[in-house]
C-alpha positions in Angstrom: 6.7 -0.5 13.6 5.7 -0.6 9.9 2.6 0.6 8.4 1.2 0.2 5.1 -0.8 3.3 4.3 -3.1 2.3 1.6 -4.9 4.6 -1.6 -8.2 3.3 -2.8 -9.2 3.2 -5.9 -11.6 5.6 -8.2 -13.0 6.2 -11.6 -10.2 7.8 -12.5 -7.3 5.3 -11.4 -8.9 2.5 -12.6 -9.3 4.8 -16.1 -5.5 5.2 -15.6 -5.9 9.0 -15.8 -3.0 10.9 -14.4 -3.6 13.0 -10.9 -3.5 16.5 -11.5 0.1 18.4 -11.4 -0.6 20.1 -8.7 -1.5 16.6 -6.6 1.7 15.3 -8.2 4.0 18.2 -7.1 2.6 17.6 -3.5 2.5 14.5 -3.1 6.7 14.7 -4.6 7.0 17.5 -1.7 5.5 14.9 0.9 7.7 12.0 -0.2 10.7 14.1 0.3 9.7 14.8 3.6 9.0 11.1 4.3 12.6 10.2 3.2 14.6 13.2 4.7 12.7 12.0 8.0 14.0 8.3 7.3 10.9 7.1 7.5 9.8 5.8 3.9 10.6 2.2 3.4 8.8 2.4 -0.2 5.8 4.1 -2.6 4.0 2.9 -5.7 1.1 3.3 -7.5 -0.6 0.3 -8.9 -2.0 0.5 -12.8 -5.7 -0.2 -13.0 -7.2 -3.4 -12.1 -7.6 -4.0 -15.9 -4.2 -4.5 -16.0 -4.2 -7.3 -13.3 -5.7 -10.8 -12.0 -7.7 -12.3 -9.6 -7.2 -15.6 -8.7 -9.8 -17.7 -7.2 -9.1 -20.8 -4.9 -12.0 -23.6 -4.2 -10.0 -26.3 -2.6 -6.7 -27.3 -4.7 -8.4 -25.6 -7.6 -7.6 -22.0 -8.8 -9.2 -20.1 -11.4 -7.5 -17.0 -12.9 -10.1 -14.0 -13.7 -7.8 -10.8 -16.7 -9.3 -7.6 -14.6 -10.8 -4.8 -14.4 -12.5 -5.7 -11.3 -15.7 -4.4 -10.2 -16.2 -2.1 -6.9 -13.5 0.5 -7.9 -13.6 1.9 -3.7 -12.5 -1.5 -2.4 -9.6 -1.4 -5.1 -6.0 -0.2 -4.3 -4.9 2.6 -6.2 -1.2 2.6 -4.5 0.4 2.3 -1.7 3.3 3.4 1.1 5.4 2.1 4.0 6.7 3.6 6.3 8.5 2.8 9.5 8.0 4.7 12.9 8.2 4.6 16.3 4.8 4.6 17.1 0.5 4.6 15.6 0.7 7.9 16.1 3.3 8.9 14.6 1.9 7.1 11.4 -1.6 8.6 11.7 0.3 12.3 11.9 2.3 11.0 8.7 -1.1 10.4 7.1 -2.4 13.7 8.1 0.3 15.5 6.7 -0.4 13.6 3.4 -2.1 16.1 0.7 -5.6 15.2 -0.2 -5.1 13.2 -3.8 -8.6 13.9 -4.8 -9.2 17.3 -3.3 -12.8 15.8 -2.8 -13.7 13.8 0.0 -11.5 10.7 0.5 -10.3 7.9 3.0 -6.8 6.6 3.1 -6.5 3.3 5.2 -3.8 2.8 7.4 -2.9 -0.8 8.6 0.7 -2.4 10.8 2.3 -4.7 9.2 2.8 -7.9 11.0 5.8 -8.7 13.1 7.0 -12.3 13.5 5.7 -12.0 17.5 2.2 -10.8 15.7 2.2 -14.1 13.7 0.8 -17.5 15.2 3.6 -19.9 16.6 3.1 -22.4 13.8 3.7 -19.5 11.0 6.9 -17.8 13.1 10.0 -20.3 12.2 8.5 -20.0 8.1 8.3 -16.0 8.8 11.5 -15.9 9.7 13.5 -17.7 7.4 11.7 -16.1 4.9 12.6 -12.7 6.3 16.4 -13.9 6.6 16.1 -14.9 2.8 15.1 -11.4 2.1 17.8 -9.7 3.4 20.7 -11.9 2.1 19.1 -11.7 -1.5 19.5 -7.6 -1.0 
């Protein structure tokens, strides 16, 4: 199973401050652990939403909006996956996981979709793309 554990956002990602060394020495500590366990797929942090785009659909129309994006909290400040056996066994993961604020904070946890989670019309395109994705590795 493959969850994507996700960081919201906060004043001071989207001001593109660095954590504190202390956060970034545990959180390094905790990503080794994630790999020695063989359980990290990947990790990133995303720059501020000034940095990126939203695009807007109406119909066949888009729109493209330059950031920064307003509601900071419903923002994602970065991200991992990791690949288990079980829910628990991510929510442990997460609990593990030192606090990157030190204040009061929520880290969202969500499975990734497997091909029998997708309808049947969407199933043949997910896999084909999923073949694609491993050949181009």
């Amino acid at each position: 199973m493959r969850f994507m554990i996700l960081i919201k956002s906060d004043a001071d990602t989207e001001a593109g401050l660095a954590p504190d060394q202390a956060v970034v020495a545990a959180t390094g500590r905790y990503n080794e652990e994630l790999v020695r366990a063989g359980v990290l797929l990947a990790a990133e942090d995303l720059l501020p939403s000034s940095r990126g785009f939203l695009v807007r659909f109406s119909g066949h129309a888009t729109e493209v909006a330059a950031g920064p994006f307003p509601a900071p909290s419903s923002l994602v400040a970065g991200f991992w996956l990791l690949e288990v056996d079980t829910r628990q066994e991510a929510v442990e993961w997460v609990r593990r996981m030192p606090n990157p604020t030190g204040t009061d904070f929520e880290i969202e946890i969500r499975q990734v979709a497997t091909a029998d989670d997708v309808h049947a019309a969407m199933r043949e395109q997910e896999e084909y793309l999923r073949a694609q994705i491993a050949t181009n590795r």
